[in-house]
C-alpha positions in Angstrom: -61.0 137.4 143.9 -58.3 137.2 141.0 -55.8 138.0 143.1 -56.4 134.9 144.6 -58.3 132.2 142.5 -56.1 131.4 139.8 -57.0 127.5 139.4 -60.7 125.8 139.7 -62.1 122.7 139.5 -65.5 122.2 139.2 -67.5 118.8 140.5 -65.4 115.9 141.0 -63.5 114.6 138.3 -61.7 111.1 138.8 -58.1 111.5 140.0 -56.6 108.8 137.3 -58.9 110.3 134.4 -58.0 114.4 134.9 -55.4 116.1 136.7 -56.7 119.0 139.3 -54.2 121.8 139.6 -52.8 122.3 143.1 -54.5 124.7 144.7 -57.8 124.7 142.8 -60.7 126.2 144.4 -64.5 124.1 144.0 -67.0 126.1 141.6 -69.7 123.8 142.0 -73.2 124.5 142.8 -73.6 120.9 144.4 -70.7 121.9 146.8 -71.6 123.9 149.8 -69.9 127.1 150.4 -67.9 126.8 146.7 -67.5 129.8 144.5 -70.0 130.8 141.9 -68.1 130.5 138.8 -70.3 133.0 137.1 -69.1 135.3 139.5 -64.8 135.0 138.8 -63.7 137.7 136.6 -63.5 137.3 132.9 -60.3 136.8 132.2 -58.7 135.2 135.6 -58.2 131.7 135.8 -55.0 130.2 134.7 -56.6 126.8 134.8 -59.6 125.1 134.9 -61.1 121.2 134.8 -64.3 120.9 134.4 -66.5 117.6 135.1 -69.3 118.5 132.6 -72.6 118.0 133.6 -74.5 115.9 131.1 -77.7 118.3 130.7 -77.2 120.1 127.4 -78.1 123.3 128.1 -76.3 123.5 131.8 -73.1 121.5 130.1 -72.8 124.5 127.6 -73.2 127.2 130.4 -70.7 125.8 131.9 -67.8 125.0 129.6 -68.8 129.1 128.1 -68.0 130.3 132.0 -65.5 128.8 132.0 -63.6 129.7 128.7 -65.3 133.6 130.0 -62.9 133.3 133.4 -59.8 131.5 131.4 -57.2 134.0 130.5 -56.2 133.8 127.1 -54.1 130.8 126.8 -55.2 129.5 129.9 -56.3 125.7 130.0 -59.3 124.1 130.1 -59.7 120.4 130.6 -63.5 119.2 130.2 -64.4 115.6 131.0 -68.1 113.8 130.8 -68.7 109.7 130.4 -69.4 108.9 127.0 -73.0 108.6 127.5 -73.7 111.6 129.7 -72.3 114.3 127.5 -68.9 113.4 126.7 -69.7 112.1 123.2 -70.7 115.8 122.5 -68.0 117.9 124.2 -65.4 118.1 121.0 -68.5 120.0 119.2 -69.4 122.4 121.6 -66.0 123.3 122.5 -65.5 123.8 118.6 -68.2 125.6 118.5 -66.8 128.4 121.0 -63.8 129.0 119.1 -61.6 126.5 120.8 -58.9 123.8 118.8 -59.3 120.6 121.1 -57.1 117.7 122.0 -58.9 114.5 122.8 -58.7 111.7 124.6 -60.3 108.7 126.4 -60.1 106.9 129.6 -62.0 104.8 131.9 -65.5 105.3 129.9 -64.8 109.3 130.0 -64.2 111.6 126.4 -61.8 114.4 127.8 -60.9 117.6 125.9 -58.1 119.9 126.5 -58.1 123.4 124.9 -56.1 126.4 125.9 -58.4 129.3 124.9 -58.0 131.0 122.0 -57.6 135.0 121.6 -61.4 135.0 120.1 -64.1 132.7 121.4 -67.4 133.1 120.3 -71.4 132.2 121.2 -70.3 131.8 124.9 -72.5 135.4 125.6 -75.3 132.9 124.1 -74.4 130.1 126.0 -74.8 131.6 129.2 -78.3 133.4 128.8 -79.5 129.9 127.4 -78.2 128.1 130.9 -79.0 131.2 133.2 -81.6 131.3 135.7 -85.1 132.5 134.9 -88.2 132.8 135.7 -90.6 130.4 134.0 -94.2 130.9 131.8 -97.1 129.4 133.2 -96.3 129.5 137.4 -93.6 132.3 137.2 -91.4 130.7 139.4 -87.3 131.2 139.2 -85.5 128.1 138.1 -82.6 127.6 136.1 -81.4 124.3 133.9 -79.6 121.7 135.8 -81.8 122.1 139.0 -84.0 119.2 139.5 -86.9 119.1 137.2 -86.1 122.6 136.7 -88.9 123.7 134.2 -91.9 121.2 135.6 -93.4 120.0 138.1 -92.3 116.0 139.1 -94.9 113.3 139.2 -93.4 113.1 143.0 -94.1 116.5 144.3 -97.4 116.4 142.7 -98.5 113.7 144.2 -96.8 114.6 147.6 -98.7 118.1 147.3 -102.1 116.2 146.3 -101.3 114.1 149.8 -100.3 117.0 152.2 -102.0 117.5 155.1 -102.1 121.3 157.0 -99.0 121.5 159.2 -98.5 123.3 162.2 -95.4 124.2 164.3 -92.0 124.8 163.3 -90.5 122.4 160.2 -88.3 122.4 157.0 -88.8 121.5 153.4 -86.0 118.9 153.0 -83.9 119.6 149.8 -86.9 121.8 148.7 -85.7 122.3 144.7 -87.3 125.9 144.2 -89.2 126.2 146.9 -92.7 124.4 145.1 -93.8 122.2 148.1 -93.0 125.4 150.9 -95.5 127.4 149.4 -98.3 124.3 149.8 -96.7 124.0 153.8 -97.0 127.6 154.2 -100.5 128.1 153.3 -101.4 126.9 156.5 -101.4 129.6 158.7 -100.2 127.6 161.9 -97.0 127.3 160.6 -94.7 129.5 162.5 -91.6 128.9 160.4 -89.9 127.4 157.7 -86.9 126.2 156.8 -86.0 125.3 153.4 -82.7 123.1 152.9 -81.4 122.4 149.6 -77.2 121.2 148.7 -77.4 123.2 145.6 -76.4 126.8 145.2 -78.9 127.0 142.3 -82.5 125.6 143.5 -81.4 127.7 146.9 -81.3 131.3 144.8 -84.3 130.5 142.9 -86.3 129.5 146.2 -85.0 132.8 147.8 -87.1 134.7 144.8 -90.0 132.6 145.0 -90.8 132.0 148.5 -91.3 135.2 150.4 -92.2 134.7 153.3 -91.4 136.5 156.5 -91.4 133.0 158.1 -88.7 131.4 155.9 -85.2 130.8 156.5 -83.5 129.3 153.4 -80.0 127.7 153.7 -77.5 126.2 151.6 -76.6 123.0 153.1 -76.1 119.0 152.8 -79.6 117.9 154.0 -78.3 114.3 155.1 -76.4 116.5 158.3 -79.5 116.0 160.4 -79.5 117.8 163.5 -75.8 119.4 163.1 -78.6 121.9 161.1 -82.1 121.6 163.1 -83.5 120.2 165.8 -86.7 120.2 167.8 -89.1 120.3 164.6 -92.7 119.6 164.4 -92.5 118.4 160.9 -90.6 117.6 158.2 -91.5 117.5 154.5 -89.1 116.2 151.6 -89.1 114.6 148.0 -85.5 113.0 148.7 -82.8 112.4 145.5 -82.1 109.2 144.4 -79.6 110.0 142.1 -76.4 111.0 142.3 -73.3 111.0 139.7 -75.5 109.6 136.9 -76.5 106.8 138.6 -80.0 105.5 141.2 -78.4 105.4 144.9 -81.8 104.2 147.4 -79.1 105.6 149.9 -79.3 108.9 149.5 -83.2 108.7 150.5 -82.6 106.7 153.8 -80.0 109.6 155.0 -82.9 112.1 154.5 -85.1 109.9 156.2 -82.3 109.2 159.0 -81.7 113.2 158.6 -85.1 114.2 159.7 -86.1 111.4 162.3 -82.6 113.5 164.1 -84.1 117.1 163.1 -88.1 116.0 164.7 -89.0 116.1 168.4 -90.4 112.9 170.0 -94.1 113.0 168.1 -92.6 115.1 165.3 -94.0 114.1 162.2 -91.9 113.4 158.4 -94.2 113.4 155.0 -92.4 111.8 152.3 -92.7 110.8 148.9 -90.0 108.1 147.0 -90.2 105.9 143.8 -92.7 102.7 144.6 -89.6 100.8 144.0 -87.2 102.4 146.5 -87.0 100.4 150.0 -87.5 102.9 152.4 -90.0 100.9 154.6 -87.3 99.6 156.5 -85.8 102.4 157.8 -88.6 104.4 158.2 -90.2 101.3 160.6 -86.5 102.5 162.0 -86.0 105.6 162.9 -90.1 106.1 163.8 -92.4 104.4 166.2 -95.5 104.6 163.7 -95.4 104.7 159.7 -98.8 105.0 157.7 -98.9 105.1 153.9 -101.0 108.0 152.5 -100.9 107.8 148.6 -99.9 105.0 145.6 -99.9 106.4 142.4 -98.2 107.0 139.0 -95.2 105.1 140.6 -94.8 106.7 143.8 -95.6 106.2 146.9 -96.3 108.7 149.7 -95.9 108.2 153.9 -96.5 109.8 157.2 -93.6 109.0 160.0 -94.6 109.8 163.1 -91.3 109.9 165.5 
């Protein structure tokens, strides 16, 4: 791999803010198919940017494997808005050892450091932003997943709501795999597939759900029936957030995802925000919608297609 990688970008950093090396491979979880940056050499990157996530902990794992896969001298540019991390980036980066240039553009702090001969506290770093498994439920997660280290209001209301299911179905963007172990405890389930886009939640749901049913694949849920077809079900607590910000459209693609991935009769249980409008296209894409639960500021539904 390092005779090969010798540039990476990792996420999607605005073209006028940072400059992405020709050539750069993707070394983001949220990218199907990239490269693990945990997994490049120490040592073998001439060049890295980094859009920094704004989570503390998973912001410092990632600048720390990143200076870990820089060659000494090598560049590192790391960019975050102002209010999702980039206020904080100068510090960390000092903290490892680094001397930083800084700038701002276009509501973005971005730091450029070539790394120094000695870094220090990235060995820290990473451990603190490395998956795990967790007291309490000892299930594997790892910071940056969604709602990594608890359980959301949503699921919990979704798995309060869940009727037995039968047939052949999918978690939708399952996270860690919480809601397949409610589906599979019905024993007329025949299999399970569990879809998630991140590289992360998909590793941690490969430790926690073993089953001989299951089938877990990283992949873009919102492809539809380019990845299933011919389900009996389908269960999902969609996103509605991406890049920092609410987007209701990411939950109508899972719901126009899964009415493509049902048979005719399939069913889709769903949970959303109370304040998302999903009715619309749920009344859409299926000939008969019933809402099941309304509580703590969600709301629950069975499609039938």
């Amino acid at each position: 791999m390092s005779d090969t990688v010798r540039a990476a970008v990792y996420g999607f950093p605005l073209l006028d803010v940072a400059d992405v090396p020709g050539g750069a491979v993707q070394v983001s979880p949220l990218v199907a198919g990239s490269i693990d940056l945990a997994e490049l050499p120490e040592g073998s990157l001439d060049e890295i940017v980094v859009q920094a996530p704004a989570g503390a902990a998973e912001r410092r794992y990632v600048l720390a494997l990143a200076l870990r896969a820089l060659k000494t001298e090598g560049r590192l540019t790391a960019l975050a808005l102002k209010d999702r991390g980039g206020q904080r980036l100068n510090k960390e980066l000092t903290a490892f050892g680094c001397t930083i240039g800084e700038s701002a553009k276009r509501h973005h702090r971005i730091c450029v450091v070539l790394k120094p001969a000695a870094v220090a506290g990235l060995d820290a770093a990473i451990a603190e932003g490395a998956p795990r498994r967790l007291d309490g439920d000892g299930l594997w997660s790892q910071p940056g997943v969604f709602s990594w280290d608890r359980l959301d209001p949503g699921s919990a209301l979704l798995l309060k709501s869940l009727q037995p299911m039968s047939g052949v179905g999918v978690d939708l963007g399952c996270g860690i795999g919480v809601l397949s172990h409610a589906i599979l405890a019905s024993p007329k389930v025949t299999k399970l597939s569990l879809i998630d886009l991140d590289r992360r939640a998909v590793e941690a749901a490969k430790r926690n759900v073993a089953d001989p049913r299951v089938e877990v694949l990283w992949a873009d849920a919102r492809r539809g029936a380019e990845l299933l077809s011919g389900l009996d079900f389908v269960v999902t607590n969609p996103p509605f957030h991406e890049g920092g910000g609410e987007d209701k459209s990411l939950g109508q693609a899972f719901i126009k995802s899964a009415a493509a991935m049902l048979r005719k009769s399939g069913v889709l249980w769903i949970v959303a925000n109370r304040h998302l409008p999903y009715e619309a296209v749920l009344n859409e894409h299926f000939k008969a919608v019933k809402p099941i639960a309304d509580a703590g500021g969600f709301k629950v539904y069975e499609a039938r297609k």
